[in-house]
Backbone bond lengths (Angstrom), bond angles and torsions (degrees), N, CA, C in turn:
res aa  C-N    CA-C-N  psi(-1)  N-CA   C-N-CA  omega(-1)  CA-C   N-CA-C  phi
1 X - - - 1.468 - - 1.525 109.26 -
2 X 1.475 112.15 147.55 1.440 122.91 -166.08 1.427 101.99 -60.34
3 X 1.183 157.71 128.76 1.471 145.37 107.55 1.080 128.76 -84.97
4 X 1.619 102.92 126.81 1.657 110.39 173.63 1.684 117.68 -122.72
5 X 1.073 114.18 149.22 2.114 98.63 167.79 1.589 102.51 -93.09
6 X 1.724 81.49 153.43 0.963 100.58 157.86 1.536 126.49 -137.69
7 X 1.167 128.25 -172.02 1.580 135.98 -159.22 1.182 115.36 -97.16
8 X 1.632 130.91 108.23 1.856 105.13 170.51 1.408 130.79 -49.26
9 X 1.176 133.44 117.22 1.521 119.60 155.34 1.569 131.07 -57.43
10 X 1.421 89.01 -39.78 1.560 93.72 -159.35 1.968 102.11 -163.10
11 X 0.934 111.58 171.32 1.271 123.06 169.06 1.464 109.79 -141.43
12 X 1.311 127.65 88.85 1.748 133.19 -172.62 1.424 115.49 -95.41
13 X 1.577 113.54 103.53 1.265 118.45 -167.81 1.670 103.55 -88.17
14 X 1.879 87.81 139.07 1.676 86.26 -166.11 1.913 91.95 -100.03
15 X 1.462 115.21 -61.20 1.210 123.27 -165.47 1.446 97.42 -118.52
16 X 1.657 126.35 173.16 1.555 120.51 178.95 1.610 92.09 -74.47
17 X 1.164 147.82 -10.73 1.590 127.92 154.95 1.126 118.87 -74.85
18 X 1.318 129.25 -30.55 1.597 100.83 -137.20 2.179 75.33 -153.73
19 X 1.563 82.70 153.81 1.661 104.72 -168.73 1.410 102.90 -146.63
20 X 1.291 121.94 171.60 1.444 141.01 136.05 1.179 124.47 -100.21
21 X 1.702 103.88 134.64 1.567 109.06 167.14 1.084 115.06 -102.18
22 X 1.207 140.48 141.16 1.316 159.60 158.40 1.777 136.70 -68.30
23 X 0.919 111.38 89.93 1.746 96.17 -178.82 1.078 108.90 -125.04
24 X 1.515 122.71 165.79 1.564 119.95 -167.37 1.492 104.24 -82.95
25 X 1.702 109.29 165.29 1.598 89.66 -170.65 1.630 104.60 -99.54
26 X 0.789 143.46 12.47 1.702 149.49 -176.23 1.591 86.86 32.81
27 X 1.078 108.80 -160.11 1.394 128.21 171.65 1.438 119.40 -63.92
28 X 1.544 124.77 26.62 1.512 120.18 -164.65 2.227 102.56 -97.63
29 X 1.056 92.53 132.00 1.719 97.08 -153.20 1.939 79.91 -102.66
30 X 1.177 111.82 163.79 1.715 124.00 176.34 1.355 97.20 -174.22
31 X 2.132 88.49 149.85 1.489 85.83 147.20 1.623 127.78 -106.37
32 X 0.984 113.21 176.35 1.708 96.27 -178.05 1.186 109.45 -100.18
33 X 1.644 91.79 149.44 1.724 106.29 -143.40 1.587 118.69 108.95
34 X 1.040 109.37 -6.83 1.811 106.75 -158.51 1.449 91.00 -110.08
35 X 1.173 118.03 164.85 1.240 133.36 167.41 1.866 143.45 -133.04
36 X 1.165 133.67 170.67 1.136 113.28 -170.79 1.454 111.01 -149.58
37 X 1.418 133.17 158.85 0.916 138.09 -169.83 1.165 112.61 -103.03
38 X 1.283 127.27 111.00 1.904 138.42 -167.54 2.013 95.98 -96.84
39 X 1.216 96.38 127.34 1.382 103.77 153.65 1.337 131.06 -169.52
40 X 1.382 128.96 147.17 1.486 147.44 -172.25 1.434 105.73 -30.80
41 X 1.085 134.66 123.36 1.769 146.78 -165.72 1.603 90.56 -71.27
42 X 1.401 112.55 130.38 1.144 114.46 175.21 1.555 118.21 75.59
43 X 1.060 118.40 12.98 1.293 141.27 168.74 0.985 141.26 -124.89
44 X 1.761 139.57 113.77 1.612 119.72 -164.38 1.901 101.51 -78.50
45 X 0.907 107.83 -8.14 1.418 103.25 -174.20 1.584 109.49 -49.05
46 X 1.203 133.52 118.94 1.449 131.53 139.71 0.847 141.20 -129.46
47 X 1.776 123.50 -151.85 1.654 125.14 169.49 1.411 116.84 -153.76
48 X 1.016 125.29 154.04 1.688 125.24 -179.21 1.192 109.32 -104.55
49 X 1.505 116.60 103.11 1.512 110.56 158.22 1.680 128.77 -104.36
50 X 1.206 129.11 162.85 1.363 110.45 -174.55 1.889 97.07 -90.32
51 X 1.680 103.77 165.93 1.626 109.05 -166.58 1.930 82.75 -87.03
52 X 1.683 88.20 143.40 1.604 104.36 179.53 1.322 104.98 -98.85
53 X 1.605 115.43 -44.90 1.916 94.80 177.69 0.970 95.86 -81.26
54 X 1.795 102.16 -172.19 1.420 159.47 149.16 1.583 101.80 -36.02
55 X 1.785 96.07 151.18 1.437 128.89 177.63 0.979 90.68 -51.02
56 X 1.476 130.26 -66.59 1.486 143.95 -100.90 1.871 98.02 -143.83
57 X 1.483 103.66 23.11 1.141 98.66 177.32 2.096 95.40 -110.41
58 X 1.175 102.04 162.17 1.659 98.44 177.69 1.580 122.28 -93.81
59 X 1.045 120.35 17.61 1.638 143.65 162.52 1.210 123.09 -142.51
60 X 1.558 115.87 164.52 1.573 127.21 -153.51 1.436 79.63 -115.71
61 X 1.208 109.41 122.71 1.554 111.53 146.76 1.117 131.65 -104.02
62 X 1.536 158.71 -168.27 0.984 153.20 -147.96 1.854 119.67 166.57
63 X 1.370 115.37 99.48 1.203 107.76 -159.24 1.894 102.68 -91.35
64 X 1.448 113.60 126.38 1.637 103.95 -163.83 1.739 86.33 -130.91
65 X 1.221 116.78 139.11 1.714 156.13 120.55 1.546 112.70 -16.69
66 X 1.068 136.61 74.54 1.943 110.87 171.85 1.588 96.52 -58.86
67 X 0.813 111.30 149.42 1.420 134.50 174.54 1.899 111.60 -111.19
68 X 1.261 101.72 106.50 1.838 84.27 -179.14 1.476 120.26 -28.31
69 X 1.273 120.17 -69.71 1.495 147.38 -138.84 1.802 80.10 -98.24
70 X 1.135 129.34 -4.92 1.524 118.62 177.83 1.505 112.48 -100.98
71 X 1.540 107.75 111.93 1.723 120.72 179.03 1.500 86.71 -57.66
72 X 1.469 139.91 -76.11 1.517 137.60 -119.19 1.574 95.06 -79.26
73 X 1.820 135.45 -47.25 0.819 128.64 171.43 1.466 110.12 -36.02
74 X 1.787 114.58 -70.70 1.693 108.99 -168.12 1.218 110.98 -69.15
75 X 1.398 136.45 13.39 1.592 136.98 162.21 1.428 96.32 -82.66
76 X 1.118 132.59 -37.49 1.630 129.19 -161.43 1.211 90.15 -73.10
77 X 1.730 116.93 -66.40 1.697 111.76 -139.56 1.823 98.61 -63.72
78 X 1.280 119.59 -10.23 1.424 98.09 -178.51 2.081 120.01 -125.53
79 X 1.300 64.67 31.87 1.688 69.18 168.25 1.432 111.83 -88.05
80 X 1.318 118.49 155.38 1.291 124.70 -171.25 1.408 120.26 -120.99
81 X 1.244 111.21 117.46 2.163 132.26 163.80 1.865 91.00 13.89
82 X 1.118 109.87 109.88 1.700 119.20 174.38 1.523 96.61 112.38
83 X 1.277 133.19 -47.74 1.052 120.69 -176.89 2.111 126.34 -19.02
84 X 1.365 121.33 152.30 1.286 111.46 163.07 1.543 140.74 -90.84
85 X 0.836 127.11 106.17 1.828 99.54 -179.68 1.334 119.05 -132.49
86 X 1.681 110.92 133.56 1.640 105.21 -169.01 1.828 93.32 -84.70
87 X 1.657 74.78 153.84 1.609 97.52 -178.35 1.571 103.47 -109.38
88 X 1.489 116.99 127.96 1.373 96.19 161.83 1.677 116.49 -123.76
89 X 1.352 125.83 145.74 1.444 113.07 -154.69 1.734 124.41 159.92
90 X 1.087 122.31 -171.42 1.311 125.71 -32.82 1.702 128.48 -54.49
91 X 1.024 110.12 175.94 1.712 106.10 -178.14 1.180 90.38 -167.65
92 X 2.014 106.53 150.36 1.158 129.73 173.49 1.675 115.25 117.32
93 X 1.590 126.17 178.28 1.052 123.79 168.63 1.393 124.96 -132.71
94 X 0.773 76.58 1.67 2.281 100.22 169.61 1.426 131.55 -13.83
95 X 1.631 107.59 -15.95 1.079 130.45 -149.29 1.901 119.55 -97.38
96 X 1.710 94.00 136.60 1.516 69.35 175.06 0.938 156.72 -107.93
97 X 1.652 130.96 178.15 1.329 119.97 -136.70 2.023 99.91 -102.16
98 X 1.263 119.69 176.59 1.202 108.95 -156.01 1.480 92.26 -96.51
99 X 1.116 152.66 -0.47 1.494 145.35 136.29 1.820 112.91 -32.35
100 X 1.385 96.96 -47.05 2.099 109.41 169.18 1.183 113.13 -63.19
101 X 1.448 121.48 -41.61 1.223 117.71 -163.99 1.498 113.45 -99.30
102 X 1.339 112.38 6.08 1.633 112.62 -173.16 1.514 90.62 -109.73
103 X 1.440 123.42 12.15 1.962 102.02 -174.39 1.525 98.15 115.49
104 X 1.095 160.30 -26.09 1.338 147.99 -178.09 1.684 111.59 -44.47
105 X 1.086 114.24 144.33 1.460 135.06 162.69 1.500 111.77 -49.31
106 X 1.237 114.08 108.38 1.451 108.58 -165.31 1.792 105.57 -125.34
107 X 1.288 117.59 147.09 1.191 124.21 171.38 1.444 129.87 -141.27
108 X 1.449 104.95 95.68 1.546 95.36 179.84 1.034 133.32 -120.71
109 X 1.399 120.98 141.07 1.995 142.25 -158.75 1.229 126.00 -114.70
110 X 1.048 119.08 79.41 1.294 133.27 155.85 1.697 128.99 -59.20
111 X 1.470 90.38 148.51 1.991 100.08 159.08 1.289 109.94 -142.58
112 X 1.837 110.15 120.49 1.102 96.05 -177.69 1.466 140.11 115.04
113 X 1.117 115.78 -152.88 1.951 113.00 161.27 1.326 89.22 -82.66
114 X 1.595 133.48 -39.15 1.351 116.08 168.66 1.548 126.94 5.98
115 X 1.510 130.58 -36.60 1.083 112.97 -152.81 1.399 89.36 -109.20
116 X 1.441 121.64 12.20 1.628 109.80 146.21 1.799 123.74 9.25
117 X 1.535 79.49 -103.74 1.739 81.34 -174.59 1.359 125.29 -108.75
118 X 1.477 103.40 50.17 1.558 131.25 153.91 1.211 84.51 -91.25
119 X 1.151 137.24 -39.53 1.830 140.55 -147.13 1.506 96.21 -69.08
120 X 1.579 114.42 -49.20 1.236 129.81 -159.82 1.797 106.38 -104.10
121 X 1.143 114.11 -13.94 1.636 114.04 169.58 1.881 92.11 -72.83
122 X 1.492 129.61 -83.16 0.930 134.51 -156.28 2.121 112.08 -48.22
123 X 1.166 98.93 -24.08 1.605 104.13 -175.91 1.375 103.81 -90.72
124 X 1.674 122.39 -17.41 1.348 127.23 166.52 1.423 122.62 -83.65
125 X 1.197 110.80 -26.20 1.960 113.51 -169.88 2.175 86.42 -149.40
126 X 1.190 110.17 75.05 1.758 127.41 154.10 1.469 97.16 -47.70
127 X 1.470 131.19 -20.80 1.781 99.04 -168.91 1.647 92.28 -101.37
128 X 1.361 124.92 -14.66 1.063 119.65 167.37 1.787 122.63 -1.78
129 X 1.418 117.36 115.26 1.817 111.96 159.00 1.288 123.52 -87.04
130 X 1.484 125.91 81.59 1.068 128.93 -137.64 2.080 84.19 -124.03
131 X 1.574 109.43 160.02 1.166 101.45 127.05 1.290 95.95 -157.83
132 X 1.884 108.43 175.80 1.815 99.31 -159.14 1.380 95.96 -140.93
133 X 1.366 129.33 130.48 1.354 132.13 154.49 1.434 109.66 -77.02
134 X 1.422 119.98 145.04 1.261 119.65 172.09 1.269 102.62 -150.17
135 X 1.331 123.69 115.00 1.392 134.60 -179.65 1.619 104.44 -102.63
136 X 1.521 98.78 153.96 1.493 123.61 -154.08 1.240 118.44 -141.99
137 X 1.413 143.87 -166.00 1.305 131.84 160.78 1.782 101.54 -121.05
138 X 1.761 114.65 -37.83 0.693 146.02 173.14 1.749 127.29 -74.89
139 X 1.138 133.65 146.64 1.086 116.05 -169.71 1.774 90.54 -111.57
140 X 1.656 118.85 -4.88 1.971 110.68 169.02 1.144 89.25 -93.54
141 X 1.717 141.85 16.30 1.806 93.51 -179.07 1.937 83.35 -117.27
142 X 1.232 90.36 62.94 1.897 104.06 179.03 1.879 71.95 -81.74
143 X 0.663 150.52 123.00 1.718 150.60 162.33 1.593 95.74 -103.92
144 X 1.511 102.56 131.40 1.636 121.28 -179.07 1.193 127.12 48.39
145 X 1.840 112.75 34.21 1.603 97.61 -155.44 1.796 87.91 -91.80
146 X 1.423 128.51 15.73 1.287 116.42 173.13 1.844 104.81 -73.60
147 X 1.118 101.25 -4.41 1.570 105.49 -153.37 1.619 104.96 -104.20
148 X 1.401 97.53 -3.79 1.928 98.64 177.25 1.685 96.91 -122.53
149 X 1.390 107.58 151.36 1.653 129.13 168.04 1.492 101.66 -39.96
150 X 1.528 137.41 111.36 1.240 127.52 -170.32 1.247 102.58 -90.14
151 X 1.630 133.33 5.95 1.832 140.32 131.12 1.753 105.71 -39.26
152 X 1.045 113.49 -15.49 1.683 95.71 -146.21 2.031 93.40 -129.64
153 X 1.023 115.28 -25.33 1.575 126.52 174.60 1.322 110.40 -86.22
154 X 1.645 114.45 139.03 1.106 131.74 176.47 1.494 106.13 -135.86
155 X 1.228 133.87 115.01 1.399 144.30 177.04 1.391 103.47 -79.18
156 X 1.348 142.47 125.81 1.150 132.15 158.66 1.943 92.24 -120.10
157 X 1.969 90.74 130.99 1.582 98.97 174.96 1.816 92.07 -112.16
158 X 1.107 83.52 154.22 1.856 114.40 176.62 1.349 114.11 -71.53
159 X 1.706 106.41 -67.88 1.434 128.12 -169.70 1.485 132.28 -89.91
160 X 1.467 99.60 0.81 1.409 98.69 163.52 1.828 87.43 172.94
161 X 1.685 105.09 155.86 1.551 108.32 -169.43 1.632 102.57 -102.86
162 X 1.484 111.23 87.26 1.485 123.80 153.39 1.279 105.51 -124.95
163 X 1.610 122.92 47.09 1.456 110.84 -179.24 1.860 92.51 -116.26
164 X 1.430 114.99 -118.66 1.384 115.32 144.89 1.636 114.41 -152.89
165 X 1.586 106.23 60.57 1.339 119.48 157.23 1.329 96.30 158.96
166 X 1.717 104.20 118.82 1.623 119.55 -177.10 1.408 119.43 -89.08
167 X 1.554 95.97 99.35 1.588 102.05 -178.30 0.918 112.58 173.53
168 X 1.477 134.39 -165.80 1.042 120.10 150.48 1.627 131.56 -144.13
169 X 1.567 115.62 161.28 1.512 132.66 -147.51 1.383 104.47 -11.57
170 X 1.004 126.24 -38.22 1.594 128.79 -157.86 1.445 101.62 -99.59
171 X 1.211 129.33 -18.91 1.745 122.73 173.47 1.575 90.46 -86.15
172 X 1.426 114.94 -8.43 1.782 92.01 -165.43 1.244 91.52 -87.96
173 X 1.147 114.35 -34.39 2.144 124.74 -156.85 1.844 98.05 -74.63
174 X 2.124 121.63 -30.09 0.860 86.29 174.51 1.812 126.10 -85.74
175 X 1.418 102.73 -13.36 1.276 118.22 -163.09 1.832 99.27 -73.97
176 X 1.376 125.94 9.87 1.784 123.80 -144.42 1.615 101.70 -155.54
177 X 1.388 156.17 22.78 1.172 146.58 -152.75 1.383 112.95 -27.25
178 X 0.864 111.61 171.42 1.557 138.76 175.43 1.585 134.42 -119.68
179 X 0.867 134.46 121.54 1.440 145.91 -145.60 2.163 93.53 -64.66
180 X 0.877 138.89 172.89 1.436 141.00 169.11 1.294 108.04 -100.73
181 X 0.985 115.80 -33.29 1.785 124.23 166.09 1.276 128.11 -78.21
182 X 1.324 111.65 4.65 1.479 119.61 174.74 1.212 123.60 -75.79
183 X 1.436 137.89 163.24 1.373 120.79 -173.09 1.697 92.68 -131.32
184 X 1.346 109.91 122.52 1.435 115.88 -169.41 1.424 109.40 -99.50
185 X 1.530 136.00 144.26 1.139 141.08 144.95 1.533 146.20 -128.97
186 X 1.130 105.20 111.19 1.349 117.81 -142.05 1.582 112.40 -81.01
187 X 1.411 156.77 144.88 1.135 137.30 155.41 1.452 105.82 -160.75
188 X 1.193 107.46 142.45 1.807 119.97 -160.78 1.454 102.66 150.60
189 X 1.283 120.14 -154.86 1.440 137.44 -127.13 1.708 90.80 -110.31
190 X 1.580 131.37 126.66 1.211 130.62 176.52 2.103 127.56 -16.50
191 X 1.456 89.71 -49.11 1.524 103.51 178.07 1.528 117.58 -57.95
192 X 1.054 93.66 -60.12 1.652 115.22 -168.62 1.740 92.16 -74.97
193 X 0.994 138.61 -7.65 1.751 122.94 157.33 1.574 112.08 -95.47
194 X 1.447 110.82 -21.71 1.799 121.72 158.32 1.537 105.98 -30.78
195 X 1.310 84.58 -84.24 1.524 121.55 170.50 1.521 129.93 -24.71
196 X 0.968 105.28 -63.41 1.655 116.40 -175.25 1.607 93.66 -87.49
197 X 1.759 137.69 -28.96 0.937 119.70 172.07 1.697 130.91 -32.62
198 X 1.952 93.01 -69.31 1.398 115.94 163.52 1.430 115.30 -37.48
199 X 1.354 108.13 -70.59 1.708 101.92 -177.80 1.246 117.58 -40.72
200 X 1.362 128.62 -47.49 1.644 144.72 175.21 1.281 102.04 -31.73
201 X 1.397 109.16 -74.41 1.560 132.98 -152.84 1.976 102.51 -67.17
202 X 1.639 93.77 -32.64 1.811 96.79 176.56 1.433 97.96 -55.59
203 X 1.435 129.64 -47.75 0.860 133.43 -158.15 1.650 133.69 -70.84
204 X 1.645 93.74 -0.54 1.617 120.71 -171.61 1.868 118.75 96.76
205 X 1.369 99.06 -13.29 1.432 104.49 -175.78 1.508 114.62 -57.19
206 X 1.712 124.46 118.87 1.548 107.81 171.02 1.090 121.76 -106.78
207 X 1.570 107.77 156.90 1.149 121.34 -146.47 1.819 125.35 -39.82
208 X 1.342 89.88 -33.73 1.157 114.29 -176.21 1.820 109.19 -63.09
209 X 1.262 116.07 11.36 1.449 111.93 177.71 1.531 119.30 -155.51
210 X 1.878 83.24 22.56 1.982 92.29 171.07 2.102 71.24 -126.66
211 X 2.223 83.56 132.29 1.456 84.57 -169.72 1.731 73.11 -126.67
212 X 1.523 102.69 152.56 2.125 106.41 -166.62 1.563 90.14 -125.37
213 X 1.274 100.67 152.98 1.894 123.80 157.05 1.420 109.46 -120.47
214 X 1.139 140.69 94.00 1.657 137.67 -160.22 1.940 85.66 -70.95
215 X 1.735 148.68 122.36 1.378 134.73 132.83 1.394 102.51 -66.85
216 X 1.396 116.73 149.70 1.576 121.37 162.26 1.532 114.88 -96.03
């Protein structure tokens, strides 16, 4: 698999958890949805995150979680503009399929940093018919919602109702049906794709058009 380095730009803190890193994009091509494995030069140590921008943007961003008990997260958030980091990548199949990209009814559900590469589908294909639940606990870790049609986003928070629907993804999906022709994509935390699977499938959806990214 390809590895190349690349350069920090920036380190953009969103919430006291969770940030973006920035690196320049050299010549590194993706599709969105895909992902890559970042790690310390001279080090096998890494991590897989999915790519947060756009094709067509001129840097790689990367939306990351500190994790208390996680060294590699608090190595990222404080490295500084020059820093090195090998990239290895792309990887995965995340991507969408040309039923999405010709006009299909699209729905995508996130938890979380989950909305990764929703982040990077919507900044890649703007005519996209998308709309996206993204459940939270928080009503700041809305992450990139400047970056989706705020017609088309629905925040659902967990832990208290400053989002715009208190609950979460799966009380919204049962209380809300879903079309059978819709094409669902799911990405977040093992349970909550359990979860929303079943509901989907109550709903007539087959399998063949709820497509998952398990985050841990």
């Amino acid at each position: 698999m390809k590895r190349q380095k690349h350069i920090v730009q920036k380190v953009i803190n969103l919430t006291p958890e969770t940030f973006i890193i920035r690196l320049d994009r050299g010549n590194f091509q993706f599709e969105p949805g895909q992902y890559v494995v970042i790690r310390i030069p001279g080090q096998n140590k890494g991590r897989e995150y999915s790519i947060y921008s756009g094709v067509n943007d001129d840097y790689l961003d990367f939306l990351v979680r500190e994790i208390p008990e996680g060294s590699f997260s608090r190595y990222l958030r404080h490295l500084m503009p020059g820093s090195e980091l090998d990239v290895e990548g792309p990887k995965g199949y995340f991507i969408l399929d040309e039923k999405t990209k010709s006009g299909n009814k699209v729905l995508l559900i996130a938890t979380g940093t989950g909305i990764s590469p929703f982040h990077s589908y919507v900044r890649s294909h703007p005519e996209l018919k998308f709309n996206i639940l993204h459940g939270v606990h928080f009503a700041d870790e809305a992450y990139g919602r400047e970056s989706f049609d705020p017609r088309r986003y629905l925040l659902c928070t967990s832990r208290h109702d400053k989002g715009d629907y208190f609950g979460r993804v799966t009380y919204y999906l049962k209380e809300h049906p879903v079309d059978k022709d819709t094409i669902c994509y799911l990405c977040g935390n093992s349970e909550m794709i359990d979860e929303v699977t079943v509901i989907l499938e109550k709903y007539g959806i087959p399998p063949e058009n709820i497509r998952t990214e398990v985050f841990f």
